[in-house]
N, C-alpha and C positions, 0 to 999 in steps of 0.2 A: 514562588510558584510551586503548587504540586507538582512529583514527578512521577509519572504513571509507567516508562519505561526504563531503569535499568538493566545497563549491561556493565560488568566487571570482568577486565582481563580478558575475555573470549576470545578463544581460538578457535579458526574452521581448519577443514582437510578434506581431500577428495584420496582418500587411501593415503600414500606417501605425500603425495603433494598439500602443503600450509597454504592457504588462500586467505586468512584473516590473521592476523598478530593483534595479539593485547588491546582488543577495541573497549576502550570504556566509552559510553555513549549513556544523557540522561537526557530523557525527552519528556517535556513535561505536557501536562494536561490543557487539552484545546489548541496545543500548537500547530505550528507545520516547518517541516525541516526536510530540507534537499538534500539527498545524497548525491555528490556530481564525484567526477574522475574517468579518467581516458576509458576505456573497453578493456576488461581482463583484471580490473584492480581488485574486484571483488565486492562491488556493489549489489547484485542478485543473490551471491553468499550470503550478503550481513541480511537480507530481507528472507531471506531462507530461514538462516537460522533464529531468527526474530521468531520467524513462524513452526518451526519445528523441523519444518518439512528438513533441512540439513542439520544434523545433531551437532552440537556444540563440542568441540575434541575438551577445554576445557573452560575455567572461567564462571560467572553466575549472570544466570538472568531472571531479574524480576520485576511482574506486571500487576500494575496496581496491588502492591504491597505483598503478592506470596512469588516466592522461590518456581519459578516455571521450568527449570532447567533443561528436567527429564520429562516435563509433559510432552506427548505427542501433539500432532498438528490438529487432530480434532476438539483436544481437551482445550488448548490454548484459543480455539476458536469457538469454542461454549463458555470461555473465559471474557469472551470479548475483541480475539483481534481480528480483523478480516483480512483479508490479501489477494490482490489483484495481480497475478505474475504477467510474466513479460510473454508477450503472446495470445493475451487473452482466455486462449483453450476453454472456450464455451462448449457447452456439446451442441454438436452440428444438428444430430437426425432428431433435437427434443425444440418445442417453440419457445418462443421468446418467453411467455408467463413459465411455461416447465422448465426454465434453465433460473428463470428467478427465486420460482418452488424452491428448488435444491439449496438457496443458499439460508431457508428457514432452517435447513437441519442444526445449524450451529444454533439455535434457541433453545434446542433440546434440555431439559434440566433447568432451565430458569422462571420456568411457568407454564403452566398446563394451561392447555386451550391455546398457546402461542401459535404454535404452527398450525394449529387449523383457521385458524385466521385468514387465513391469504398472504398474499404480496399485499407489504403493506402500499398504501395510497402514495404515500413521501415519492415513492419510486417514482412512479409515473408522473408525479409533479416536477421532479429534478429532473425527468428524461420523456418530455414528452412525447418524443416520436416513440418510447417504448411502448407506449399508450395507442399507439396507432397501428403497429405491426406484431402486438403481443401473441398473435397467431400464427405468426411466419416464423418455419424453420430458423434458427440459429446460422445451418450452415449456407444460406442463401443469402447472410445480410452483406452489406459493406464493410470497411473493418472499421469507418468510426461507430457504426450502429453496434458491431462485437464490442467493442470496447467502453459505448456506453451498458452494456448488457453485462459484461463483465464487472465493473463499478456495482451497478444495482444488485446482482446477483452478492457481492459482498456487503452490502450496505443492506440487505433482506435478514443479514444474521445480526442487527444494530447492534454493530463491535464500537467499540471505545477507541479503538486503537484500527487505523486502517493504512496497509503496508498498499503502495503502489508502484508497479515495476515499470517502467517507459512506459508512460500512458500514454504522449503522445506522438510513440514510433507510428510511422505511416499513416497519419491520421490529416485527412485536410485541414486548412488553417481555419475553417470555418464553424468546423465542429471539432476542434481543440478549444473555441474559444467558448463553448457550449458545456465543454468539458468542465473547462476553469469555472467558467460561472455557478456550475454545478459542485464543484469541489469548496467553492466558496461556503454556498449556503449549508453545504455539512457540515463545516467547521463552526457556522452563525447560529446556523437554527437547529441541528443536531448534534453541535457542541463534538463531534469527532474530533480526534486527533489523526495527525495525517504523518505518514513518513511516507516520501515519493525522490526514487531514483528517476532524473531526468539531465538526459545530454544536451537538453538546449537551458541554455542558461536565461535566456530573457523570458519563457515561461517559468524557469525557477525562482528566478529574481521578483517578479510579478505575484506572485503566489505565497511562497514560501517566507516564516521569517527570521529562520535560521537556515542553513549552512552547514555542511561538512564535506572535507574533501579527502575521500579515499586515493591512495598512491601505494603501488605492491602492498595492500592489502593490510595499510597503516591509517588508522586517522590522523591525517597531518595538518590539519587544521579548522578551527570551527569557528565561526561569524556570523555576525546576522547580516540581513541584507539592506538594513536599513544603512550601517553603517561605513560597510564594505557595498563597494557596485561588482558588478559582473567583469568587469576590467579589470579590477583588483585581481581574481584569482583565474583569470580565464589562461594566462600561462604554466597556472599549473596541472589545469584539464586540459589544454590546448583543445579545444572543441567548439 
């Protein structure tokens, strides 16, 4: 299997405080992989620094075959990754279609005439109710509506590589499983690769087909799901 994400060694820090030790992590192409562990271990870290947004103290990382280390978070996302943080953080006062606008800017540099395009159609196919309310303020939706909005709006920059932070914190079970179905057909039909931090293990397990489990800020173990079940490692999440 191609591997589209390396990480070597990498270390995080918030000033004095270490929140990542020595993560080597390769994730290869079209996959999908769970990052699980208790709260605090450093799972929002690793998807941070994946994305730039928190600089790497040391260590290498590289995306689809160049040295990303010292890029910034825009350059890595006109590289191809996108990233969904935990929170969603749509903007409120812009509509549903101008919050998806925004995420054409990561096209920039890869082809002229890209962003004048529009949002592309995929969107509203994977999220049909975005289809229905693309007018309506951001900050007036419900939060699975934010969070299918959030998704599209990274999947508008068509990254290679797409990080997800608890997609389905606070979200009804109804459009979590809209969600999933959604996240599916990225992987089938636009061939995405997915990395998704998630505290429920039986959407991880259902999803995902690999595994890993952060502990203080250690990978301490990796698995697929086929092979290992959610019992298997759910004493070391307790979650």
């Amino acid at each position: 299997m191609e591997t589209l994400l390396k990480m070597e060694a990498v270390t995080a820090a918030y000033g004095q405080s270490q929140v990542l030790w020595d993560i080597d992590l390769d994730i290869h192409k079209g996959g999908a992989v769970a990052l699980i562990g208790r709260n605090g271990v450093g799972k929002t870290t690793l998807l941070r620094t994946i994305m730039g947004v928190q600089k790497a103290a040391s260590g290498v990382i590289r995306f689809n075959g160049a040295d990303v280390t010292a890029q910034k978070p825009h350059e890595r996302a006109r590289g191809g990754i996108g990233f969904v943080p935990q929170g969603r953080h749509v903007f409120a006062h812009l509509s549903v279609e101008e919050n998806l606008t925004t995420g054409l800017s990561a096209l920039a540099g890869r082809g002229r005439g890209l962003i004048g395009q529009g949002v592309p159609d995929h969107i509203f196919d994977l999220f049909p109710k975005l289809a229905q309310i693309r007018h309506r303020k951001a900050g007036v939706l419900s939060g699975g509506e934010q969070q299918q909005l959030a998704i599209g709006r990274a999947l508008a920059g068509q990254p290679k590589l797409l990080l997800l932070d608890e997609p389905t914190e606070g979200i009804q079970p109804n459009v979590v499983q809209q969600i999933e179905e959604a996240l599916r057909r990225v992987r089938t039909e636009l061939g995405v690769t997915i990395v998704i931090v998630e505290q429920y293990l039986d959407f991880a397990w259902s999803f995902a087909d690999e595994y890993c489990v952060l502990m203080r800020g250690r990978m301490i173990r990796r698995g697929t799901t086929a092979q290992d079940s959610a019992a298997d490692v759910a004493h070391l999440v307790n979650v």
